[in-house]
SENU-911908 format. One line per 5 residues: number of its first residue (from 1); their letters; for each residue x, z, y of N, C-alpha, C. Coordinates in Angstrom, 2 decimals, always signed. Layout:
NUM = a = X/Z/Y/X/Z/Y/X/Z/Y; ...;
REM end
This chain:
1 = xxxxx = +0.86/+0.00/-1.18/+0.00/+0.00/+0.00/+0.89/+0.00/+1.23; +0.73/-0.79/+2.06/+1.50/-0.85/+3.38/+0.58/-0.26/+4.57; +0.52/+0.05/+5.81/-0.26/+0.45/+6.69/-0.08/-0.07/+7.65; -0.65/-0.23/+9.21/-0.73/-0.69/+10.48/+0.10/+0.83/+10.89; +0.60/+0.23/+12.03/+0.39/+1.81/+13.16/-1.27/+1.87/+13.37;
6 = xxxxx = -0.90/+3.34/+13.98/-2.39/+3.25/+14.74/-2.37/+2.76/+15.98; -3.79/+1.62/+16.03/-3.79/+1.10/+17.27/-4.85/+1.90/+18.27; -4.74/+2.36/+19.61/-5.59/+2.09/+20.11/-6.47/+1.00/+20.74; -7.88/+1.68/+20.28/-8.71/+0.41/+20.80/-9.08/+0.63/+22.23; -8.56/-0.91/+22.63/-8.92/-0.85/+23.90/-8.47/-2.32/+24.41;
11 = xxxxx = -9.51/-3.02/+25.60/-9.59/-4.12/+25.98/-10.28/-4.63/+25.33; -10.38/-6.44/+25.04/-11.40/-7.10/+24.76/-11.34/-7.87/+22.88; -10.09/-7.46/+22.94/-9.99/-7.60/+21.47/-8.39/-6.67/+20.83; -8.39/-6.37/+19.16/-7.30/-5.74/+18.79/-7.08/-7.28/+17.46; -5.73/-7.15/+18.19/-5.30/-8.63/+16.58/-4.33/-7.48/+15.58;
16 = xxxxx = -4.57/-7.63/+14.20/-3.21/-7.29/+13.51/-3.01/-9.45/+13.06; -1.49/-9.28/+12.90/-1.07/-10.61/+12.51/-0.20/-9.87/+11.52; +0.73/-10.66/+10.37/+1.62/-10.34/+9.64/+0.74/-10.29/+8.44; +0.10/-10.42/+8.09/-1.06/-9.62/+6.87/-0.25/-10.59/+5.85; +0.73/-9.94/+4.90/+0.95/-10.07/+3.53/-0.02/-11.24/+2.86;
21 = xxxxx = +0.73/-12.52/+2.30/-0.03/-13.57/+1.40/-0.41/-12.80/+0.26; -0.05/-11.82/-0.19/-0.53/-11.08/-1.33/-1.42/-10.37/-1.33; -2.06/-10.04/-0.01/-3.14/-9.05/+0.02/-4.25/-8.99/-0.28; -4.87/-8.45/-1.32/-6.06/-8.41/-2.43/-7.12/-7.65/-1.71; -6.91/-6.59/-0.52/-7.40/-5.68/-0.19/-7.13/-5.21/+1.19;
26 = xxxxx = -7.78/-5.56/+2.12/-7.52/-4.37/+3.50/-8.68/-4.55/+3.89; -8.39/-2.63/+4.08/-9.39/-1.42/+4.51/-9.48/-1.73/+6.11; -10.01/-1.84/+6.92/-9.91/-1.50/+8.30/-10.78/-0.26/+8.64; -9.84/+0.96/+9.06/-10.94/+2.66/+9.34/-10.91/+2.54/+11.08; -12.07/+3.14/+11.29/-12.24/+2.73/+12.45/-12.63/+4.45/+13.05;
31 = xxxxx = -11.48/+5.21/+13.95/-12.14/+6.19/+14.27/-12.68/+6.58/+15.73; -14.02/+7.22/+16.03/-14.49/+7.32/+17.43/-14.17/+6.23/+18.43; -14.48/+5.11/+17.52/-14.29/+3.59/+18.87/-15.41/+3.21/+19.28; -15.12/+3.80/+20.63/-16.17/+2.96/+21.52/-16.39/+1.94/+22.19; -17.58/+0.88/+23.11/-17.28/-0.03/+24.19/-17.78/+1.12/+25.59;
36 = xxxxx = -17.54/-0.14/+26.31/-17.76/+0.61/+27.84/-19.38/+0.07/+28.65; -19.70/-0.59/+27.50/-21.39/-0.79/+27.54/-22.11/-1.16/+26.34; -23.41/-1.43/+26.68/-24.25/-1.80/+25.73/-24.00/-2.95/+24.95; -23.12/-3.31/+24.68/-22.95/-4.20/+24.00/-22.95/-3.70/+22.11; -24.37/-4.64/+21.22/-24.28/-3.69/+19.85/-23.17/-4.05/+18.86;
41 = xxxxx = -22.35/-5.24/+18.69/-21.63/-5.88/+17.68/-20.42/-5.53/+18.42; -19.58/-5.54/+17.30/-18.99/-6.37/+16.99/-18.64/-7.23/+16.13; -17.17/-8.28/+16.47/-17.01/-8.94/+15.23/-15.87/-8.75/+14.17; -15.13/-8.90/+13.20/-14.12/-9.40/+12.55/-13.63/-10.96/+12.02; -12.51/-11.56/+13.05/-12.49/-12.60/+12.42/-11.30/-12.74/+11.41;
46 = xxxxx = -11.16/-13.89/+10.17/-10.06/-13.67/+9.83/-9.13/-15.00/+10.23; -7.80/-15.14/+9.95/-7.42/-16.33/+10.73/-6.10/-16.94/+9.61; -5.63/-17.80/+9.69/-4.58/-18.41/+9.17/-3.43/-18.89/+9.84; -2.08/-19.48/+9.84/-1.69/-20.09/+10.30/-2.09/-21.15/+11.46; -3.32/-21.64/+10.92/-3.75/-22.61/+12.22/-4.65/-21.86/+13.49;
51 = xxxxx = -5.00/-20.59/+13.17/-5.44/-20.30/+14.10/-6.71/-19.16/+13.14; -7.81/-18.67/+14.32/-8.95/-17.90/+13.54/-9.67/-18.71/+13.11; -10.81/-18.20/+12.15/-12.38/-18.63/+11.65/-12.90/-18.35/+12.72; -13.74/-19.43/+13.35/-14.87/-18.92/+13.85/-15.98/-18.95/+13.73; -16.15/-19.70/+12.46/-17.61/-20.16/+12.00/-17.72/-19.82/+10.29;
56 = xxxxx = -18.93/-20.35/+9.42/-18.64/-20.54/+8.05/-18.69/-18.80/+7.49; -19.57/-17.77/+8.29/-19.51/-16.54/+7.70/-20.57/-16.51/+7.73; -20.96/-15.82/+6.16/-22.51/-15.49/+5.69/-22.61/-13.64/+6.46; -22.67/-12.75/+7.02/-22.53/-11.94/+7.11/-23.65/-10.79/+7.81; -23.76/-9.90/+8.09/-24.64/-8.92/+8.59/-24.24/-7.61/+8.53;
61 = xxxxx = -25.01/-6.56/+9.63/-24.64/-5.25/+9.86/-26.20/-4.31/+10.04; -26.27/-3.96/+9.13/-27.58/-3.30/+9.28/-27.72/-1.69/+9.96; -28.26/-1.10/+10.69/-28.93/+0.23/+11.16/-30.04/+0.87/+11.15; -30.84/+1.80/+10.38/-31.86/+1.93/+10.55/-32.99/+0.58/+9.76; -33.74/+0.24/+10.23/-34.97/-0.57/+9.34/-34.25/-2.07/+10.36;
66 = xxxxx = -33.19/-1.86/+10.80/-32.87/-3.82/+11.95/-31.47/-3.90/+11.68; -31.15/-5.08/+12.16/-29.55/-5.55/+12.00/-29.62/-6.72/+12.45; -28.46/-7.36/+12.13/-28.10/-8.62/+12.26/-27.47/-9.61/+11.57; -27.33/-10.64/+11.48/-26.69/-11.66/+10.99/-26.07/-12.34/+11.49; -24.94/-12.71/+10.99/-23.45/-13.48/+11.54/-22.82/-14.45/+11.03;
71 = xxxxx = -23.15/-15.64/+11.27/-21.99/-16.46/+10.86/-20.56/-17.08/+11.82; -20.43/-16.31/+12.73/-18.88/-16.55/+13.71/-18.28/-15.08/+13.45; -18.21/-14.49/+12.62/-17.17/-13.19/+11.89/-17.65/-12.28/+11.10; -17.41/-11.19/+10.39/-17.64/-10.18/+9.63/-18.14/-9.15/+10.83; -20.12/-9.76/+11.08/-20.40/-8.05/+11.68/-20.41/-6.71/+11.66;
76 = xxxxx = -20.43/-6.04/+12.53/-20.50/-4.39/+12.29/-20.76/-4.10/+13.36; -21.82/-3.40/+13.42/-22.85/-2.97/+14.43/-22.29/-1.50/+15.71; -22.28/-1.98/+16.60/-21.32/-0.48/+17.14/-22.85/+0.24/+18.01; -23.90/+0.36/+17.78/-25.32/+1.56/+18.00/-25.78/+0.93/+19.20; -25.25/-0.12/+20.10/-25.89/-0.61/+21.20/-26.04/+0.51/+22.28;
81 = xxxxx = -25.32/+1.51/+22.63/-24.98/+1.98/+23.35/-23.59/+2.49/+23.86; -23.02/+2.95/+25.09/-22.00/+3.42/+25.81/-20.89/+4.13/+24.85; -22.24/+5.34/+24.61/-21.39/+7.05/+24.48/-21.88/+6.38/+23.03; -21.81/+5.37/+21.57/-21.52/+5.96/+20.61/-20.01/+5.55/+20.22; -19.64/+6.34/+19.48/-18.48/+6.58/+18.76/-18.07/+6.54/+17.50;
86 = xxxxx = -18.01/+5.02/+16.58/-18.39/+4.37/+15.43/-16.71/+5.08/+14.60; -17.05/+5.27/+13.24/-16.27/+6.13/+12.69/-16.43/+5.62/+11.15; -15.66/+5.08/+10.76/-15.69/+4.59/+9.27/-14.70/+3.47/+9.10; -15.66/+2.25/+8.12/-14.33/+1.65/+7.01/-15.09/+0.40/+7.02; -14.61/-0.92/+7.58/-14.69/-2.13/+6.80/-13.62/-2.49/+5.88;
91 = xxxxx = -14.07/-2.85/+4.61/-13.67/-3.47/+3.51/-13.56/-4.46/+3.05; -12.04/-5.36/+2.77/-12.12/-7.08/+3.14/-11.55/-7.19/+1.73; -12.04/-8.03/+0.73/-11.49/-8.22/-0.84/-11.27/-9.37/-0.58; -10.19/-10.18/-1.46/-9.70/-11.54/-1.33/-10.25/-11.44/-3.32; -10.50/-12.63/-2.91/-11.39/-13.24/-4.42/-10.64/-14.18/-5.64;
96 = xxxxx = -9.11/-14.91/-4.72/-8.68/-15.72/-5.14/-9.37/-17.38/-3.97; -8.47/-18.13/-3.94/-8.85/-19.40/-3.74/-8.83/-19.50/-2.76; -8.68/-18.12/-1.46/-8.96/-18.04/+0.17/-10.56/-17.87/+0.28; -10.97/-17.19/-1.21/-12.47/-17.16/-1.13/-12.14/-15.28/-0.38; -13.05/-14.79/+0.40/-13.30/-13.31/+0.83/-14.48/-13.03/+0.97;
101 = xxxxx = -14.81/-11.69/+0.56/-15.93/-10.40/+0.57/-15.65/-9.49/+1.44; -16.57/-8.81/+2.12/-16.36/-7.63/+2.80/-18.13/-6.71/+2.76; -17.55/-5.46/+2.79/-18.45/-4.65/+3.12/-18.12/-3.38/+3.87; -19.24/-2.77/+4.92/-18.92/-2.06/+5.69/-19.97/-0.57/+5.58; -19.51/+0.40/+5.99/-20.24/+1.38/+6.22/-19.60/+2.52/+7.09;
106 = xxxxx = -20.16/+3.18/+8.10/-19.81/+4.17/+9.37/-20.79/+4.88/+9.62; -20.81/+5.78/+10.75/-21.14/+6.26/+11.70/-21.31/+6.09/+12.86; -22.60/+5.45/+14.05/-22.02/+5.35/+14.88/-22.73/+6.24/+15.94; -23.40/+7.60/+15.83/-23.52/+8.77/+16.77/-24.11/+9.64/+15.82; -23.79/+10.84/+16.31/-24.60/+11.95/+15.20/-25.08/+11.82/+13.95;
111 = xxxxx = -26.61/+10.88/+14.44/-28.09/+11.09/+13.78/-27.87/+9.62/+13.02; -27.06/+8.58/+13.40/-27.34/+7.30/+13.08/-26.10/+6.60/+12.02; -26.49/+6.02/+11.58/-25.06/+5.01/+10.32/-25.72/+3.54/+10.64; -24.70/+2.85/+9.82/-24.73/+1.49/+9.64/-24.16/+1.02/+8.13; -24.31/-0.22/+7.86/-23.73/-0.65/+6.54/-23.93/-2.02/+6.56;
116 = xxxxx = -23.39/-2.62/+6.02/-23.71/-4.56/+5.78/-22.64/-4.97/+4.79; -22.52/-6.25/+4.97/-21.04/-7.02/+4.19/-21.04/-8.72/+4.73; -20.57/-9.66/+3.88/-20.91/-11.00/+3.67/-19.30/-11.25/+3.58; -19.13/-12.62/+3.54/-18.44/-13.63/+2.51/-17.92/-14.62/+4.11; -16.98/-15.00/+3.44/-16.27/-16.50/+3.80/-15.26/-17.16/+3.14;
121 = xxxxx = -14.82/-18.42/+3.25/-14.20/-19.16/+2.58/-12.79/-19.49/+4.24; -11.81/-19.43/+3.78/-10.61/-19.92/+4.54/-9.99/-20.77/+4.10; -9.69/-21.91/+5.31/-8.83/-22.96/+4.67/-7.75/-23.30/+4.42; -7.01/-21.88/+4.58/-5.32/-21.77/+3.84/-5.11/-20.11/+3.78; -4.47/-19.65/+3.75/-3.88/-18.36/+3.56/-4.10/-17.24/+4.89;
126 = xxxxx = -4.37/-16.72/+4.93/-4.73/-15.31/+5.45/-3.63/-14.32/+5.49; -3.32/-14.96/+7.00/-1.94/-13.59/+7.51/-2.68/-13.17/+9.10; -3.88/-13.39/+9.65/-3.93/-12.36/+10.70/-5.88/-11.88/+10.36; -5.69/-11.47/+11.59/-7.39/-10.89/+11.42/-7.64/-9.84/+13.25; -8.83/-10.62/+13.79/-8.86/-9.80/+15.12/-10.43/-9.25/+14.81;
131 = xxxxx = -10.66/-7.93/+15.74/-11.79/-7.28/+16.32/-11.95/-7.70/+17.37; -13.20/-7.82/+17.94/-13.57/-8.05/+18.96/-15.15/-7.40/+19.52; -15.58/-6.75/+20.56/-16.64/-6.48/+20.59/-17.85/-8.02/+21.55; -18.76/-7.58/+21.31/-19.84/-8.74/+21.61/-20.08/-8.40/+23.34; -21.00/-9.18/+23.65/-21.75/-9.24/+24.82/-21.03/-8.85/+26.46;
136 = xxxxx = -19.64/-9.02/+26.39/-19.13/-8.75/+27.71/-18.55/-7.65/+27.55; -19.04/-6.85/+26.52/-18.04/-5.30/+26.33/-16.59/-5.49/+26.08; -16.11/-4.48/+26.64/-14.80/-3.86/+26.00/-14.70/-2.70/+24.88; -13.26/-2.76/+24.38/-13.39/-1.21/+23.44/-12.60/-0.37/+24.87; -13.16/+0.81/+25.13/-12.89/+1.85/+25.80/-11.97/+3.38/+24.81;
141 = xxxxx = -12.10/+3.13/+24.13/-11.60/+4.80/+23.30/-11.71/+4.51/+21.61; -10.83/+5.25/+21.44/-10.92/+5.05/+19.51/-9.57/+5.02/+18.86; -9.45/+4.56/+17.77/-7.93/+4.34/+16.95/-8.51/+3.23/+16.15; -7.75/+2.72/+15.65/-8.24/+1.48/+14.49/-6.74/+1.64/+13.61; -7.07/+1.54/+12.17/-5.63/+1.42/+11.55/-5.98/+0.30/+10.18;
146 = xxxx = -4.85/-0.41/+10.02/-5.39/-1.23/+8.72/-4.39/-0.21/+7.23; -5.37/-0.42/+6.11/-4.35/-0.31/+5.07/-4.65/-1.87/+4.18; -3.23/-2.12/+3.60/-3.58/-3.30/+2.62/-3.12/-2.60/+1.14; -3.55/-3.46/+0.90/-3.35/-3.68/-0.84/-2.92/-4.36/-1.64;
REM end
């Protein structure tokens, strides 16, 4: 298992690059990261040599009885408000072939969770991967760390 530093989150996106051709498995834990508005998503993209995915993802982030669906990255829902503070684990499996799975589950205030997953296909090898939050937000506060596998 290799690890990231810890990053803080903050600004409009966090890239790790370097990601091991061998990697079967990375965890991304996500602790007390917030945006600096209402903005509810974010995304995960993954990327290759030529650049990111931005399309071609079956994906979704569910809360409560609503959610969403994504096909421009691996969603995960950050509560659509300021003050929450999302706390958990997306999970990215490599399948073979540049085929990938992911599934997610957190916290993102007190009373509330989230969970989802979905799939994509890449068209060469997988050495980076960025976060990004939706709708004009920034990340304001948090840590983000990757582990691989």
């Amino acid at each position: 298992i290799t690890e990231s530093s810890l990053i803080t989150a903050s600004g409009t996106e966090v890239d790790f690059g370097s990601i091991p051709s061998t990697a079967k498995r990375i965890t991304i834990i996500f602790k007390g990261v917030s945006l600096n508005g209402d903005g509810e998503n974010s995304i995960i993209q993954l990327g290759t040599s030529s650049g990111l995915k931005t399309s071609g993802y079956l994906s979704n982030s569910h809360y409560g009885g609503a959610g969403q669906g994504r096909t421009d990255g691996f969603a995960f829902f950050f509560g659509g408000g300021a003050g929450n503070l999302v706390s958990g684990a997306l999970v990215i499996y490599h399948l073979g072939s540049n085929k990938y799975s992911s599934n997610h589950s957190a916290k993102y205030n007190q009373n509330n969770g989230l969970f989802g997953g979905g799939d994509v296909t890449l068209g060469g090898t997988l050495d980076r991967l960025r976060i990004r939050p939706d709708g004009g937000t920034t990340f304001d506060a948090g840590e983000i760390k990757l582990f691989i596998e």
